[in-house]
N, C-alpha and C positions, 0 to 999 in steps of 0.2 A: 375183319372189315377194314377198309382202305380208303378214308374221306380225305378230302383237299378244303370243301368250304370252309370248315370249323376243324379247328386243331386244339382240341380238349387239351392235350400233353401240352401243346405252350401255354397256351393260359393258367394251367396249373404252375407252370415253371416263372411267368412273367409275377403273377400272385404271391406266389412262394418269394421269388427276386425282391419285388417290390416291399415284403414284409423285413424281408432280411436286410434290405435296405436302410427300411425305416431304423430297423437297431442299430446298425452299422453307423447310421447319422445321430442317432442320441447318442449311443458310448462317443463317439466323436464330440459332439457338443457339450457332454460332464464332461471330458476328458480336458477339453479344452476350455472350459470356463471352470471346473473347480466345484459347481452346484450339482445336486441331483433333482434339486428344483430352480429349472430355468421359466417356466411361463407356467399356468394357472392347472393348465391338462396336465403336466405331469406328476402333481398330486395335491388337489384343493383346496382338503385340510390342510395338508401340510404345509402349502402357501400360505393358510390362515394365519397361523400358528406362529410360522416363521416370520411374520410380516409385526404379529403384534408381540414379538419377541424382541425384532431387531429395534421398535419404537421404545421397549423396555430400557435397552442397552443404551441408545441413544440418551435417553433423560439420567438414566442410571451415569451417564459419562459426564453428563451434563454437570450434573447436581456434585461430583466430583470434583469438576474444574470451578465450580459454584463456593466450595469448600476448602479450594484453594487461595481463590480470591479473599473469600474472608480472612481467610489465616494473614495474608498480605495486608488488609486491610486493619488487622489485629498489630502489626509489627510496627507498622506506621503510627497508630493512636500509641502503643507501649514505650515507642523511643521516647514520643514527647513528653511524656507521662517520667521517664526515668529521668530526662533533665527537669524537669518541675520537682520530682521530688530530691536531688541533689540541690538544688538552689534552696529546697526548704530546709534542707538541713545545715547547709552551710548556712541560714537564717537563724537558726536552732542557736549556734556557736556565738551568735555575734548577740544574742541575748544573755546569754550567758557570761557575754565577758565584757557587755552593758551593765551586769548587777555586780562587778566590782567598780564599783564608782572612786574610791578612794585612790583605787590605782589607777583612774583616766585621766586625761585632761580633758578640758573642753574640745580642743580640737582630736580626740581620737573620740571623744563620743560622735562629733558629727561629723568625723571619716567613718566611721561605723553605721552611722544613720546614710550619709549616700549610698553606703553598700548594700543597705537595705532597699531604697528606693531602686536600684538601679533593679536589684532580685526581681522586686517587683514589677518592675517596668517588661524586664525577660519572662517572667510569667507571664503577665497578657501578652506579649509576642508571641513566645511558643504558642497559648492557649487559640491564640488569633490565625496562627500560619501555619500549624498542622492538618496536613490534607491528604486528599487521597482523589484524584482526579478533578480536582476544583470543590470536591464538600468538605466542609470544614467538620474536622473530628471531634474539637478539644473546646469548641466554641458555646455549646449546648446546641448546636444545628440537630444534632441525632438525640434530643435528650425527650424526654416523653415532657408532652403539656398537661395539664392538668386543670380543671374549676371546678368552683363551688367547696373550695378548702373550707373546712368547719372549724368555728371558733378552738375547738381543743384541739387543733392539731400545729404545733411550733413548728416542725420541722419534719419533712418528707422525703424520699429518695425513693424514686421508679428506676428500678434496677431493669426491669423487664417484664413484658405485656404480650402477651398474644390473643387476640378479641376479633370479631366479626361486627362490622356494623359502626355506628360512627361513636361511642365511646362505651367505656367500662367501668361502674359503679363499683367503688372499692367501700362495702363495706364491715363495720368493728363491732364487734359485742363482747363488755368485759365483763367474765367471770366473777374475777376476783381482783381486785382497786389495786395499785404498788404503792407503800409504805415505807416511811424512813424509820430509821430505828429511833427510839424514842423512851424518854423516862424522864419522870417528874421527881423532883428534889422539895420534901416540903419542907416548912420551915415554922411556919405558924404564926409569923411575924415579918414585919420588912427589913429589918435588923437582925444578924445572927444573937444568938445570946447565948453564950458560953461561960464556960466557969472561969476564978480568976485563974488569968495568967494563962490561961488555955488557948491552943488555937486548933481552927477546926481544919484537917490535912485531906484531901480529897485525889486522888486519880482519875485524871479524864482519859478516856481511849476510844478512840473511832478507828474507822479503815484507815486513816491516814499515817495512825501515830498516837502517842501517848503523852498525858502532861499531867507533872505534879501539881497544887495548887495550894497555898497555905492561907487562912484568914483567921483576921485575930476577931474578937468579942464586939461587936456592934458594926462590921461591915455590912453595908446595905444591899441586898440584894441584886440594886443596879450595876454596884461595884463587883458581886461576884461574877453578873454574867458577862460582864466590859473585861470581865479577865481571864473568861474562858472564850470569849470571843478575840480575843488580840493573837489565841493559837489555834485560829479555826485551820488555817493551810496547814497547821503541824497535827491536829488530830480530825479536820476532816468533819468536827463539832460545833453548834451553834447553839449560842443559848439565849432566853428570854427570860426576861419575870413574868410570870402568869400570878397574879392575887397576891398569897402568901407563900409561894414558892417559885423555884425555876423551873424551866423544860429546856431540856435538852435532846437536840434532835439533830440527826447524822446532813451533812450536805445535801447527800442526794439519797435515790430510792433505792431500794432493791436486797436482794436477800444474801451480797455482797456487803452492805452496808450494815453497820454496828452504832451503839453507845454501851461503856461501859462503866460504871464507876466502882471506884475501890476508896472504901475509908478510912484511911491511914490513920486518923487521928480524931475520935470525934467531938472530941474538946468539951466534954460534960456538955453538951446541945440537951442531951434529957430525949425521954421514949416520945414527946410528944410528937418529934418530926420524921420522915423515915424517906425510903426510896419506892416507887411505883412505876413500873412497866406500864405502858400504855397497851392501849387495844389493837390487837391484830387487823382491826377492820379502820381504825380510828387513830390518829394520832394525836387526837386533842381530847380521847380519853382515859382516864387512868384506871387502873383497876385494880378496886380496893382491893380482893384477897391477895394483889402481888408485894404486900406492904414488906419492905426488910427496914428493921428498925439502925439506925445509924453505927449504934453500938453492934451490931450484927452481920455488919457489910465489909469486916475487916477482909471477907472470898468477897472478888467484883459480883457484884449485879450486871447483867447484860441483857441488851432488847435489841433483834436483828430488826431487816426492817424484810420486805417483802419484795416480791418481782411481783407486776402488775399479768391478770390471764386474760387470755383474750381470743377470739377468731376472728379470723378476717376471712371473707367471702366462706367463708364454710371449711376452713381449714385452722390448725390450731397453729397459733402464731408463737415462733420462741420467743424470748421474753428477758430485758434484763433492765430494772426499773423503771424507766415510764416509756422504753424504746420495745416497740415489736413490729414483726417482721415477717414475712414468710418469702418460701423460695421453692417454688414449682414449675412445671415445667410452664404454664400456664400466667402465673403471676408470680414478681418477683418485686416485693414494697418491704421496708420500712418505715415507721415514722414513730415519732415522738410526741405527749400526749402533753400537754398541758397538767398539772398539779392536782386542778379540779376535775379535768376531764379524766385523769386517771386513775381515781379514785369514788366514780360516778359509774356504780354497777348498769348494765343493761347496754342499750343501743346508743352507740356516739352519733344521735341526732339519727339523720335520715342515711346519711353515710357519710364518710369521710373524708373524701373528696370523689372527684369521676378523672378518668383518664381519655383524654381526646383525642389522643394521638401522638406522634412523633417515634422516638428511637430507630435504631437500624433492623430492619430485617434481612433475614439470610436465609434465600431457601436451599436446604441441604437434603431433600429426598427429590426423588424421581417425579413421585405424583404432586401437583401442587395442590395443599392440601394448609389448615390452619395444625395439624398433626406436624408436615412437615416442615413447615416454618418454626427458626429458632429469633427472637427479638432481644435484642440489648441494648441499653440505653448509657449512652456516654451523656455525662451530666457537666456543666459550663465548671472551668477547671480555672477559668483567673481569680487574679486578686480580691476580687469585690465577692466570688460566687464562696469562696475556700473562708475554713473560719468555725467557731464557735457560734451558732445558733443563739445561747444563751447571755454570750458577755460582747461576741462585733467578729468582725471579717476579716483579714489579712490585710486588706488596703488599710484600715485604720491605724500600721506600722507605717506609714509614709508618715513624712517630713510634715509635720505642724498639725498631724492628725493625735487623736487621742491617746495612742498606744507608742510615738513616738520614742526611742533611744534617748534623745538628747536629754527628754523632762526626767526621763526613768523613774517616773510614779507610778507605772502600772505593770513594771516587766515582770508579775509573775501571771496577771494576766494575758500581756500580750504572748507569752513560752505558751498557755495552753491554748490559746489560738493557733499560733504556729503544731500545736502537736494536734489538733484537730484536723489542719487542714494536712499535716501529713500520714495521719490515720486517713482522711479522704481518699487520696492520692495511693495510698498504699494500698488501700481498699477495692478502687478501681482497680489498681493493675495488677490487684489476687485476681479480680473478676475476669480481666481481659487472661490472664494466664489459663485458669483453670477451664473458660472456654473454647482456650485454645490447645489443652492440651487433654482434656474429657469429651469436648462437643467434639469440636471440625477434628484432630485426630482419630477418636475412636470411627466419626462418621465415614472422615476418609478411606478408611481399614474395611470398615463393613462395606462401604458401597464398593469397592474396587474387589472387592470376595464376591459379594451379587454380582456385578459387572463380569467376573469372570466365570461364574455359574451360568448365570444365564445366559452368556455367547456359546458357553460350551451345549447347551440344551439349545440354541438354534442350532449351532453346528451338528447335531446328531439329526437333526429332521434337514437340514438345505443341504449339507455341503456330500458333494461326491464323493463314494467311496474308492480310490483307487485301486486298489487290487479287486474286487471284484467290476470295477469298470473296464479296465485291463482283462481283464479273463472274458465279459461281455465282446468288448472290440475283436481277439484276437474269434474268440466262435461265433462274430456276425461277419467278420471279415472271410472267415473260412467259409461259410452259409454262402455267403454273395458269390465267393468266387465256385463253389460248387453248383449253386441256385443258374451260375451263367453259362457253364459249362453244359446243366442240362437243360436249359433254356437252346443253347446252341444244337443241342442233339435234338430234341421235339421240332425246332424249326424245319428239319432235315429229313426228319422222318414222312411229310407226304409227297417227297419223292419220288416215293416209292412204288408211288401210283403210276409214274413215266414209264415203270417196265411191262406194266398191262398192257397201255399203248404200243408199246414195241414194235 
C-alpha cells in the first residue's frame, strides 16, 4: 500500500528524533552545568533531599565560621587577661620587697607605692579598653547579672548559664555542713597549775606550719591563747578561752585543714585536764570518749576539719571548705557560703540566688538550638572587682588606702589579696584556654568532618556523573543523527507514489 496523506514512517522517525533529542539536550545540560538535578522533573525527591542538604552545609559552614569568631574573640579577651596578670605579679615583687622595711627608705617605699598605683591605674585601663568590635570584654559587659543573693552566700562566680526564658533559679541543698579542724585543751582552771619548777611544752600544727609553745605554772589561759595566736600566719591556728579551757580551731574549713597538738612536756598538770577532739558535725562540741590525757599526748592528737556537701540544681557540687561549685554543660557556678550558712543542713533558703541574664553566647552548631549554644561569662577584671572577698579588693593597695606600701601594716594581707586576685586572673584565662582549645577546636574539627560528609551525600544525589553522562551524549548524539537520517528517508519515501501516476 502507497499513501501520501499520512506518513506513519515519519512520524515514527520525527517522534523517535524528538525523544533522542530530548536526551541529546539533558546529557548537554549535566554535561554543562555539572548537576544531574537541574529543575524539579528531573528527580523530585532527589531535589528534596539535595535542597535540605545543601541548607545543612550552609549552617554547618556557618556555625564553623561562628567558631572561628569565637576563637578570635577568645584571643582578644586572653591578651588583656596576660597583661593584667603580668602587672599582678610584678605587684606580688614590690610587696615583698615592702616587707624589708629595714632595708627601705622612705622614699623607695613611696617609689614602690607609685608603682603600685600606676599597676593599678593600667588594670582599669586594660580592664576598661579591651574589645572586640566596640563590646567591652574585660569590663563585666559579658559577665552574667544576678538577684535575690541570699544572706549565706559571700561570694559568687557565674562562670556559665545556658536557660530559656527570662532567668535561672540556682538552687543549694547541703548534705553535710564544712568544719574546721578543731580540739579543746582543758584545764580545769583559768591558771595552768603545774608542778614546781615545771613548765608545760605544747606543739601547735595546722595546714600552715608548726609552733613550739612553752609555759610556766600560773600562765593564764588569756595568755596561752594570745600566744598561740601571735603564730596564727605560721600555723594556720586560732585559739580562744572557752570556760576552763582553750579551743583551738584551724583558719579555715575543709578536709585540707588540721589542728594538731603534741605534748612535749606536761609539766606535772595532773590527769585532771586532757585533749578532746570536737564533733564531726559541731565545732563547738567536744567529745568526751576522745579524751587523751596530757601525760598521753607525747604521739600528736589530730582533728581534720571537713569539706562542706552539697547539690546545686540537682547535680552534686565539688567541694573544698565552704566553696562549691559545679560545671556542666548547662550550669557553670561557684560560690562561697557563709560560716553559718555552711554549716546549716537542708535548703539555703528558697535559693541561692536567680541568674537574669548577661554573659557571651556562641552558637557553634548548625541548628539553633539551647543544645547548640555554648555561654561564658567574662567577669569585671579591674581594681575594685579583683581581691579577697574576705579581707578588701586590690584598689585598697592605692596610695592612702588601707593596704597601702608606705604604712606597711598590712603587707601580708594585702600579698593574699594580690594572690587572690591572681588565682582570679589565672582562673579566667584556664577558662578562656580550655574553651578554646576543647570547645571551639574539637567543635571546629567536627563540624568541618559533617561539613564534608554531608556535601559529599548531596553530591552523590545533585551532581552529574560524567563518564556515564559522556557515554549518554556520545548514544544520543549518534540516535539523533541516525533518528535524521531516517526521518530523511521516510520523508522520501511517498514519492513513490509519482510512478503510479506516470
Amino acid at each position: 500500500m502507497s499513501r501520501i496523506n499520512t506518513n506513519v514512517q515519519s512520524l515514527i522517525a520525527q517522534r523517535v528524533l524528538g525523544q533522542n533529542t530530548t536526551g541529546l539536550n539533558k546529557s548537554l545540560e549535566r554535561l554543562s552545568t555539572g548537576l544531574r538535578i537541574n529543575r524539579g522533573k528531573d528527580d523530585p525527591a532527589g531535589l528534596i533531599a539535595s535542597e535540605n542538604l545543601r541548607a545543612d552545609i550552609r549552617s554547618i559552614n556557618q556555625a564553623v565560621s561562628n567558631a572561628e569568631r569565637a576563637d578570635q574573640v577568645m584571643n582578644i579577651a586572653e591578651g588583656g587577661l596576660q597583661e593584667i596578670s603580668n602587672l599582678l605579679t610584678e605587684m606580688q615583687g614590690l610587696l615583698t620587697a615592702a616587707g624589708n622595711k629595714a632595708g627601705l627608705s622612705q622614699a623607695e617605699k613611696e617609689a614602690n607605692q607609685l608603682q603600685v598605683d600606676s599597676i593599678l591605674q593600667t588594670i582599669d585601663r586594660i580592664a576598661g579598653s579591651t574589645s572586640f568590635q566596640g563590646t567591652k570584654l574585660l569590663n563585666g559587659n559579658l559577665d552574667y547579672s544576678a538577684s535575690s543573693v541570699n544572706g549565706g552566700v559571700t561570694d559568687y562566680q557565674i562562670k556559665g548559664a545556658k536557660f530559656e526564658g527570662a532567668s535561672l533559679d540556682v538552687d543549694v541543698i547541703i548534705g553535710a555542713s564544712a568544719q574546721q579542724g578543731a580540739m579543746f585543751l582543758s584545764n580545769g582552771s583559768a591558771n595552768l597549775d603545774l608542778g614546781t619548777g615545771s613548765t608545760f611544752v605544747i606543739e601547735v600544727a595546722g595546714s600552715q606550719g608548726s609552733r613550739e609553745f612553752s609555759f610556766s605554772s600560773g600562765t593564764s589561759l588569756a595568755d596561752v591563747a594570745a600566744a598561740v595566736n601571735t603564730f596564727t600566719d605560721v600555723t594556720g591556728v586560732k585559739a580562744t578561752v572557752s570556760g576552763t579551757g582553750i579551743k583551738l580551731v584551724s583558719e579555715e574549713y575543709g578536709s585540707n585543714e588540721f589542728v594538731s597538738v603534741k605534748v612535749v612536756d606536761d609539766g606535772g598538770i595532773g590527769s585532771t585536764g586532757g585533749i578532746f577532739t570536737m564533733s564531726s558535725n559541731n565545732t563547738n562540741i567536744a567529745v568526751a570518749a576522745s579524751k587523751v590525757t596530757y601525760a598521753s599526748a607525747n604521739n600528736a592528737v589530730k582533728d581534720a576539719g571537713q569539706n562542706i556537701t552539697a547539690t546545686i540544681n540537682g547535680l552534686a557540687a565539688t567541694s573544698n571548705g565552704r566553696t562549691i561549685s559545679v560545671n556542666s554543660d548547662f550550669l557553670n557556678v561557684s560560690m562561697t557560703l557563709s560560716a553559718t550558712a555552711s554549716q546549716t543542713t537542708g535548703a539555703l533558703g528558697s535559693r541561692a540566688f536567680a541568674i537574669t541574664g548577661g554573659g557571651a553566647d556562641f552558637q557553634l552548631d548548625g541548628k539553633v538550638s539551647i543544645a547548640g549554644k555554648v555561654s561564658l561569662g567574662f567577669g569585671d577584671v579591674s581594681s575594685r572587682k579583683l581581691g579577697d572577698s574576705d579581707i578588701g579588693n586590690l584598689d585598697d593597695l592605692a596610695s592612702g588606702k588601707s593596704f597601702n606600701l608606705v604604712d606597711g601594716n598590712n603587707l601580708g594581707d594585702a600579698q593574699k589579696i594580690v594572690s587572690a586576685a591572681i588565682d582570679r586572673v589565672s582562673s579566667l584565662r584556664g577558662r578562656i584556654g580550655a574553651f578554646q582549645k576543647n570547645t571551639l577546636g574539637a567543635t571546629m574539627r567536627s563540624l568541618s568532618i559533617t561539613s564534608e560528609n554531608t556535601q559529599a551525600a548531596e553530591s552523590a544525589i545533585r551532581d552529574a556523573d560524567f563518564a556515564s553522562e559522556t557515554a549518554s551524549l556520545t548514544r544520543s548524539q549518534i540516535l539523533v543523527s541516525s533518528a535524521t537520517n531516517i526521518l530523511s528517508l521516510a520523508n522520501q519515501s511517498p514519492q513513490s507514489a509519482l510512478q503510479l501516476l506516470g
